[in-house]
C-alpha positions in Angstrom: 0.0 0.0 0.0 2.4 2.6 1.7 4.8 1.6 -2.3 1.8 2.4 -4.5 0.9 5.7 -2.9 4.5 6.9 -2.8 4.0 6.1 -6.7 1.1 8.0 -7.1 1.9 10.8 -5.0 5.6 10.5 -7.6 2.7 10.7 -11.0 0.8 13.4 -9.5 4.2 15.6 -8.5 5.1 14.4 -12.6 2.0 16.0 -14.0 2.2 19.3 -11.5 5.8 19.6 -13.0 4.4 19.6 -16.6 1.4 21.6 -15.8 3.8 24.2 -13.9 4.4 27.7 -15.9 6.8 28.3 -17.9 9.6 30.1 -16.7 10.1 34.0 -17.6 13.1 35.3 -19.6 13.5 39.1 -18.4 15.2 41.6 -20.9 16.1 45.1 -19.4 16.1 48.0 -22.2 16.0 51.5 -23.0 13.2 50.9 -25.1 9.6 53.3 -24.9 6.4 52.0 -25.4 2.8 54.1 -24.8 0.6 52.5 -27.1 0.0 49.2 -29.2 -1.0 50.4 -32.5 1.7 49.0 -35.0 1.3 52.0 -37.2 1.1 54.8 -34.8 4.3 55.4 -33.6 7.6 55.7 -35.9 9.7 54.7 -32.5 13.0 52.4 -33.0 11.6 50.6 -29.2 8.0 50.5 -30.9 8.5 48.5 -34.2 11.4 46.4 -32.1 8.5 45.5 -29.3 5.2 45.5 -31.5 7.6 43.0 -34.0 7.4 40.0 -31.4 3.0 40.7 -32.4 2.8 42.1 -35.5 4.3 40.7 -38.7 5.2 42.6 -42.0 5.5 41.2 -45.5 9.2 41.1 -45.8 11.8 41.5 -42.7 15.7 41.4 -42.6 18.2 39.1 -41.0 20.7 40.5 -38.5 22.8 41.9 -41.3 19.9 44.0 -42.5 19.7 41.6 -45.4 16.0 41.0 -47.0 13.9 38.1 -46.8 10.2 37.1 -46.5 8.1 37.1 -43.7 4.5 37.2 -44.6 5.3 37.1 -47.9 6.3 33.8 -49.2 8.0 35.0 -52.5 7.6 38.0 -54.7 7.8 38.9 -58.1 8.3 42.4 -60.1 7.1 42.1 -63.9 7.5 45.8 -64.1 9.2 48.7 -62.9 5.6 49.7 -61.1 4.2 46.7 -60.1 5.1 44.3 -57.1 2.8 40.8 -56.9 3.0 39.4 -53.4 2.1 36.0 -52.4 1.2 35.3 -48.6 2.6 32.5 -46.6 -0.8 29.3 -46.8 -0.4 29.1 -43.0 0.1 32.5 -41.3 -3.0 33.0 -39.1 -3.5 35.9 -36.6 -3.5 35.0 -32.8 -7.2 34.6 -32.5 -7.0 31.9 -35.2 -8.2 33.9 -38.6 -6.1 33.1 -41.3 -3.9 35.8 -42.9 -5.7 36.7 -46.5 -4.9 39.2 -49.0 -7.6 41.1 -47.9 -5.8 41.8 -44.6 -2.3 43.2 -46.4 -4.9 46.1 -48.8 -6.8 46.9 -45.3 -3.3 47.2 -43.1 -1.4 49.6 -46.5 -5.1 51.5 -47.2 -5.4 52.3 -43.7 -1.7 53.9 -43.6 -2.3 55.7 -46.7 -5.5 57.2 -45.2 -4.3 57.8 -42.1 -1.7 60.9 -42.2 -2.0 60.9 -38.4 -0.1 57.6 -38.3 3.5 58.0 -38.5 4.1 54.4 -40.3 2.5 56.1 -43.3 5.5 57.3 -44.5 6.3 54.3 -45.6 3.6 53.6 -48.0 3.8 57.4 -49.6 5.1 55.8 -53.1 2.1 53.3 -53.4 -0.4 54.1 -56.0 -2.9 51.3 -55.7 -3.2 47.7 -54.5 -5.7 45.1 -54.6 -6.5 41.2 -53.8 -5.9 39.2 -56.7 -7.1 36.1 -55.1 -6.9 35.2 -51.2 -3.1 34.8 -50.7 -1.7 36.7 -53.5 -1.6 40.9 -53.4 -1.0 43.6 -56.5 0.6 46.4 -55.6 1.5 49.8 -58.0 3.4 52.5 -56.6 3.7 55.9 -58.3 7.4 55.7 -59.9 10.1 53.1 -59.7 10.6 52.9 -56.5 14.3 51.2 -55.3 13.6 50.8 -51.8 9.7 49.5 -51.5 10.8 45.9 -50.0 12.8 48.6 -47.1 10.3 50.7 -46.6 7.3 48.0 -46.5 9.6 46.0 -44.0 8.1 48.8 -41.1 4.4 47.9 -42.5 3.2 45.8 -39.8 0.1 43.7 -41.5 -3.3 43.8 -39.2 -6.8 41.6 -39.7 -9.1 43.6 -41.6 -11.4 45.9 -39.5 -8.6 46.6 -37.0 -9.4 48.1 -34.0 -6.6 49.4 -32.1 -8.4 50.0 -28.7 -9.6 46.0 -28.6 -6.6 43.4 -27.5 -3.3 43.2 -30.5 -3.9 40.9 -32.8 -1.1 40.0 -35.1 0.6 36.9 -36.5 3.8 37.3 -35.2 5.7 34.5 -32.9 4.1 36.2 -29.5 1.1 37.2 -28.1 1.1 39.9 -25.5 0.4 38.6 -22.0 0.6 41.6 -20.3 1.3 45.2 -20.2 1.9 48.3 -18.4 2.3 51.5 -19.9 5.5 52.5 -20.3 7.0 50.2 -17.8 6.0 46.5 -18.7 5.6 44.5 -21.6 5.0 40.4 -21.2 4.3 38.5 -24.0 4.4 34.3 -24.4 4.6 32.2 -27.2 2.6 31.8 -30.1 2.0 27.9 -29.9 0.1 28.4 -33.5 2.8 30.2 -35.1 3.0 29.2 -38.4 6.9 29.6 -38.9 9.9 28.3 -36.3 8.8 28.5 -32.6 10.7 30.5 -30.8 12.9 28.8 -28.1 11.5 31.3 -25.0 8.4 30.8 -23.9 7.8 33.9 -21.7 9.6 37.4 -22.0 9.1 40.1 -20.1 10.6 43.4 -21.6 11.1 46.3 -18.8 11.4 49.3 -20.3 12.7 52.7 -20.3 15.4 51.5 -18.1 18.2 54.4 -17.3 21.8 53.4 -17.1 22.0 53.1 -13.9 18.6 50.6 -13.3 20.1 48.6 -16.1 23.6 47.9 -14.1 21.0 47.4 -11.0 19.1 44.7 -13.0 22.1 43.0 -13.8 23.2 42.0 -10.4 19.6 41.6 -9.5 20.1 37.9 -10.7 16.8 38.5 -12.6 17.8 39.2 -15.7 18.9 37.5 -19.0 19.6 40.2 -21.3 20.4 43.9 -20.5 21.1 46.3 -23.0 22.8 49.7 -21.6 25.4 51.7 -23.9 27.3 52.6 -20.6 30.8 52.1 -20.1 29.9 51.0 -16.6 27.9 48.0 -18.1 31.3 46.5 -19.1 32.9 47.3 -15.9 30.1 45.2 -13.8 30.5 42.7 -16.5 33.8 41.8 -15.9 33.1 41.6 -12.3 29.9 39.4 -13.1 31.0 36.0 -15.2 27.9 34.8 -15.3 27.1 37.4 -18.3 28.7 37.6 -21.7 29.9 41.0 -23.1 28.3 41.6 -26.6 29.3 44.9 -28.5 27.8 46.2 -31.7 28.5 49.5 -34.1 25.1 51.2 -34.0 22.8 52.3 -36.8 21.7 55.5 -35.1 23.8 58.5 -35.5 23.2 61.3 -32.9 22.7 64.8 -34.8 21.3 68.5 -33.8 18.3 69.3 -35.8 18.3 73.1 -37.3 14.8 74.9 -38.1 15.5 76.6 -40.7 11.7 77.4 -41.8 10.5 79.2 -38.9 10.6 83.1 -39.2 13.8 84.7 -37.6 15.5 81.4 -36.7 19.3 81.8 -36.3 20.2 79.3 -38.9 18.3 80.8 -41.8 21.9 82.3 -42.1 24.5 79.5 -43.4 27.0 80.8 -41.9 25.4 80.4 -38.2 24.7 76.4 -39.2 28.5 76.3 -40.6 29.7 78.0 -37.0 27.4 75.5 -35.1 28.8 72.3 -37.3 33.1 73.6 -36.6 32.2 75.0 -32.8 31.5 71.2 -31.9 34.6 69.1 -30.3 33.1 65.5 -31.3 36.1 63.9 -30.1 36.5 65.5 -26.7 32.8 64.4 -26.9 32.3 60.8 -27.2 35.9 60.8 -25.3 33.8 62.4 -22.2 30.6 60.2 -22.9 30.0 57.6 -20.6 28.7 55.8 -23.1 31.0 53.8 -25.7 30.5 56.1 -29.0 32.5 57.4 -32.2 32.5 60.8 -34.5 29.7 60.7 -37.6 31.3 62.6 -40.7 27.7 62.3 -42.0 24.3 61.6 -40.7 24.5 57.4 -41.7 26.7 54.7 -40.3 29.7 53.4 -42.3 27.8 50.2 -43.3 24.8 51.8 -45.0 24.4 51.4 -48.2 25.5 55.1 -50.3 27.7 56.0 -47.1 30.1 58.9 -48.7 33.9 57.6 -48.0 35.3 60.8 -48.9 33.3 62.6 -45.8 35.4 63.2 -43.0 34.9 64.4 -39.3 35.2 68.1 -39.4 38.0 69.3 -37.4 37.0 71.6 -34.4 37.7 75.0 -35.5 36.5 77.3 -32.1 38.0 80.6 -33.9 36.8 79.8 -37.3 33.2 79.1 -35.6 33.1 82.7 -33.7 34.8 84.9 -36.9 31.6 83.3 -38.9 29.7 84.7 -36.4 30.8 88.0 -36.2 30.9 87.7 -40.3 26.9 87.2 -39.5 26.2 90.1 -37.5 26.1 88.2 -34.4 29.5 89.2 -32.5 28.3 88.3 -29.1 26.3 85.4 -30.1 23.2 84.3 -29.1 20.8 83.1 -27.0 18.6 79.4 -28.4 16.2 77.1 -26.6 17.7 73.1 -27.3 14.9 70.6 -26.9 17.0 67.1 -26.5 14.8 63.8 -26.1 15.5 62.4 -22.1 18.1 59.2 -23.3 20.4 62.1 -24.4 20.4 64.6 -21.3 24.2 63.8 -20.9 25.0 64.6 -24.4 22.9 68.0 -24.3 24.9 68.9 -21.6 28.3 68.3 -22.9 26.9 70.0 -25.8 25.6 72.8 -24.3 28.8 73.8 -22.5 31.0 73.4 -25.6 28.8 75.7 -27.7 28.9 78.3 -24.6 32.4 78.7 -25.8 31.7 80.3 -28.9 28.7 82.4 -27.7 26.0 80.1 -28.3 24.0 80.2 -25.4 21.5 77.2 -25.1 19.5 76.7 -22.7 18.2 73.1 -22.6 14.8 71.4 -22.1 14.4 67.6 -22.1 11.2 65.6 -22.8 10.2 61.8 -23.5 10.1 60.2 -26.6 5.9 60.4 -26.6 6.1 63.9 -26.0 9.2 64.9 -28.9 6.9 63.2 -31.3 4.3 64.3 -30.0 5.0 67.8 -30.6 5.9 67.3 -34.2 3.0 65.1 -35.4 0.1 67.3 -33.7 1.6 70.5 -33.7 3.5 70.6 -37.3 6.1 72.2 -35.7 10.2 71.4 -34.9 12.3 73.0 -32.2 14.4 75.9 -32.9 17.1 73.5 -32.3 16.6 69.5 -31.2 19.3 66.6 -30.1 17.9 63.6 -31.5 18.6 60.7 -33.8 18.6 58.7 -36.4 18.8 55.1 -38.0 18.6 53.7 -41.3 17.4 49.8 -40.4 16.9 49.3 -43.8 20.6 49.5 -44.5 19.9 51.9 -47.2 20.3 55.5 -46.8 17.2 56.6 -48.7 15.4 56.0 -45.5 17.3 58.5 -43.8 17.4 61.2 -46.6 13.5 60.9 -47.5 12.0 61.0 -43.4 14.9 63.6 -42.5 16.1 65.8 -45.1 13.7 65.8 -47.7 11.4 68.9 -47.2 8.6 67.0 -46.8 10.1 64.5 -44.7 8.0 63.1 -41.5 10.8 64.1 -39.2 12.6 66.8 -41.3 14.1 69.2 -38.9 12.6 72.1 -40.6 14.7 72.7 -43.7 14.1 73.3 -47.4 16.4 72.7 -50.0 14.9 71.9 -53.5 18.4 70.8 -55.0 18.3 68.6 -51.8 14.7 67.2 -52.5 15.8 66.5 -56.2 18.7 64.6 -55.4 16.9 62.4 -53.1 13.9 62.0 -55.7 16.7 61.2 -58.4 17.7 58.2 -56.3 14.8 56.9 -54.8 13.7 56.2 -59.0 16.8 54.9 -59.8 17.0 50.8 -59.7 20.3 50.8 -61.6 22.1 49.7 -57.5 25.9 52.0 -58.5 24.7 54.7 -60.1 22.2 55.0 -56.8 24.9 54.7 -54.5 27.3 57.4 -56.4 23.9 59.4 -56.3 23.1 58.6 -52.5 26.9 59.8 -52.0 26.8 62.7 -53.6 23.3 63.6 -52.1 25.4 63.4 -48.8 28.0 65.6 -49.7 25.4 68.3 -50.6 23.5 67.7 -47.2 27.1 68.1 -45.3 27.5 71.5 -47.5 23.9 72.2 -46.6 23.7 71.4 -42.8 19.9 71.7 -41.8 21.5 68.8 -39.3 24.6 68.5 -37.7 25.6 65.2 -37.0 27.6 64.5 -33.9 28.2 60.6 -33.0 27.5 56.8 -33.6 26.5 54.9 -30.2 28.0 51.7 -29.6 25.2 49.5 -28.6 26.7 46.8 -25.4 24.6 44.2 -24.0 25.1 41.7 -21.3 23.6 38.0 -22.0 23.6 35.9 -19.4 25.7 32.4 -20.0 24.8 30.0 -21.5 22.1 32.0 -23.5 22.8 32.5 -26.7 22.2 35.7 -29.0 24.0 38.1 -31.3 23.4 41.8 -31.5 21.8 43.0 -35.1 23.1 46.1 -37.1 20.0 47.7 -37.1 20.2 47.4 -33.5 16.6 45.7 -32.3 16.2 43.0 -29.7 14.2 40.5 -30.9 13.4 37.7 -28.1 12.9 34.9 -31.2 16.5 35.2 -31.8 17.9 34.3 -28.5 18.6 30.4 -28.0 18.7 29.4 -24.7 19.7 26.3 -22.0 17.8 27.7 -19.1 17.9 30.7 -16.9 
């Protein structure tokens, strides 16, 4: 009796095991999130979050290389039209199958929805319709080199999407949990129709500053932190339980000039040109305590129609305050700086350096939400901004059309049609090295230009807990599928 109930009470411990939860893998990152609408927000944290939920037709590998995603294959018979066929098994979470009436809803809605910052994406598309259930015609305007980049961002929703009811995607999580701004859980999509991914449960905590990312890691909680300190490699020396992971990053750190609105300082070029040679950006990433290099221009070396012959200007303090004077400004001047929160240390640096050749910023620091915010409802830029920006398509079209073309969604405030022809020019041409000697010289005329100054490239530096595996991406998301793993 007493062996067959110590087997039993063995059986039933056996099934409580199986029945237990799965364990949660806890990632600890800068990234913002407010809301869960795939196409409102144009944040690099966003897309990287609402990816794990939302799905677009095409995504790229680690090395920003394209390949499909909801889109099995694709053809293009002409220089206008692009034929899509959908994956036969994709399926949203609450079990509808992906058809091509989804894809036309998910682009239509962008394209009629000016308010939703993804739409820049889908400005070249002309038409699209449902040529049968799993196979989509799209038209765009003009050849169009980058459409495969640009619909990458175009996360794909059911048709009749309602982004106050509970995310619905096809992606390789479902979202178990979230808290604005702070939280977001999400567990595996056991119906996903590609490979599963090895985590079960991850729980992203977000917006975490330097120093509650070096707390996180000796929490013991944690199996991935991303913080660019320098004091994230210090504590992982002292911590071998975690890996050091480095990676060049795709964002480049620039200051932002309005020159549209009336009586704006750097409506004169030779203001912008005093601002560009009055900044030290090696005595600036030196001081950094993050890990970060010089940008000559306002892409990363391995973006594709980076200009070689671009080189870090040399800091020229006399040169900066004789343009100046040369402007009618010999004591300088006074400028608000409005620099996004995750760059307070760099507006600082920044701010006294440029005290040094009599421009006088004082400086005001807001979240992500409320940068954004300001330019999508109120049509407006700061006088002057520190922000940044990536090209995640690995070309640098994206970059050139969303920032320096004058109709841009996040053009600083500049106009400069020789600018905006140059970047028209390449986004038609297909012909790949006569775009990238036109993407070059479209950067050599935007350096000349200077509506933005760029300053640095981050280094991004993570710490992954042994014997997790993962490797960081150039286009610098964290994507939870990717990470293989023995246990916590």
């Amino acid at each position: 009796m007493g062996r067959r109930l110590a087997i039993l009470c063995m059986v039933l411990l056996a099934g409580c095991r199986r029945q237990a939860p799965p364990s949660t893998f806890d990632l600890s990152v800068p990234y913002e999130l407010v809301e869960l609408d795939p196409h409102l927000r144009n944040y690099a944290g966003s897309f990287a979050l609402l990816s794990h939920i939302y799905e677009p037709l095409v995504i790229t590998d680690a090395f920003m290389a394209m390949k499909p995603a909801l889109a099995a294959r694709w053809t293009n018979p002409d220089a206008l039209t692009w034929v899509f066929t959908l994956q036969p098994d994709a399926a949203f979470h609450s079990g509808k199958p992906l058809i091509a009436a989804d894809v036309v809803f998910s682009i239509e809605r962008l394209l009629e929805g000016p308010r939703l910052q993804m739409s820049d994406n889908v400005v070249d598309v002309a038409s699209l319709k449902a040529l049968d259930e799993k196979t989509v015609e799209l038209k765009t305007k003009r050849p169009t080199s980058i459409l495969l980049g640009a619909l990458r961002f175009v996360a794909i929703v059911p048709k009749g999407f309602d982004p106050a009811a509970a995310p619905n995607g096809t992606g390789p999580y479902r979202m178990a949990a979230f808290k604005k701004g702070e939280l977001l859980e999400l567990e595996r999509n056991e119906a996903y129709w590609g490979p599963k991914p090895a985590l079960p449960r991850v729980a992203f905590h977000l917006r975490r500053s330097p120093e509650q990312a070096i707390s996180d890691l000796w929490s013991g909680k944690f199996g991935l932190v991303q913080c660019n300190s320098k004091a994230l490699e210090t504590a992982v020396q002292q911590a071998p339980e975690f890996e050091l992971k480095r990676r060049a990053s795709v964002f480049v750190k620039y200051l932002g000039l309005n020159t549209r609105q009336p009586g704006s300082p750097w409506l004169d070029p030779r203001v912008r040109r005093a601002l560009h040679l009055g900044i030290d950006r090696e005595r600036l990433t030196k001081e950094l305590s993050t890990f970060a290099v010089p940008a000559s221009q306002p892409v990363s070396p391995f973006v594709f129609g980076f200009n070689p012959q671009l080189k870090v200007p040399a800091y020229q303090p006399e040169e900066a305050r004789k343009l100046l004077r040369e402007a009618g400004l010999p004591n300088g001047f006074d400028v608000p700086m409005t620099a996004r929160t995750m760059f307070k240390e760099s507006a600082e640096k920044l701010r006294e350096q440029l005290s040094a050749i009599g421009i006088r910023a004082t400086v005001t620091l807001v979240q992500d939400h409320e940068y954004f915010d300001f330019q999508q409802k109120m049509k407006a830029e700061p006088i002057l901004a520190l922000t940044r920006i990536g090209c995640p398509t690995g070309d640098a079209q994206t970059m050139l059309t969303q920032v320096l073309h004058s109709a841009g969604a996040f053009n600083p405030g500049a106009t400069n049609p020789a600018l905006d022809a140059k970047i028209e020019a390449s986004a038609r041409m297909l012909n790949m090295e006569t775009r990238r000697r036109i993407l070059e010289e479209t950067l050599d005329l935007a350096m000349r230009d200077l509506a933005i100054i760029p300053l640095y490239m981050d280094e991004d530096v993570y710490a992954l807990r042994k014997p997790n595996r993962w490797q960081p991406r150039n286009d610098s998301y964290i994507y939870a599928w990717e990470i293989e793993t023995k246990g916590k």
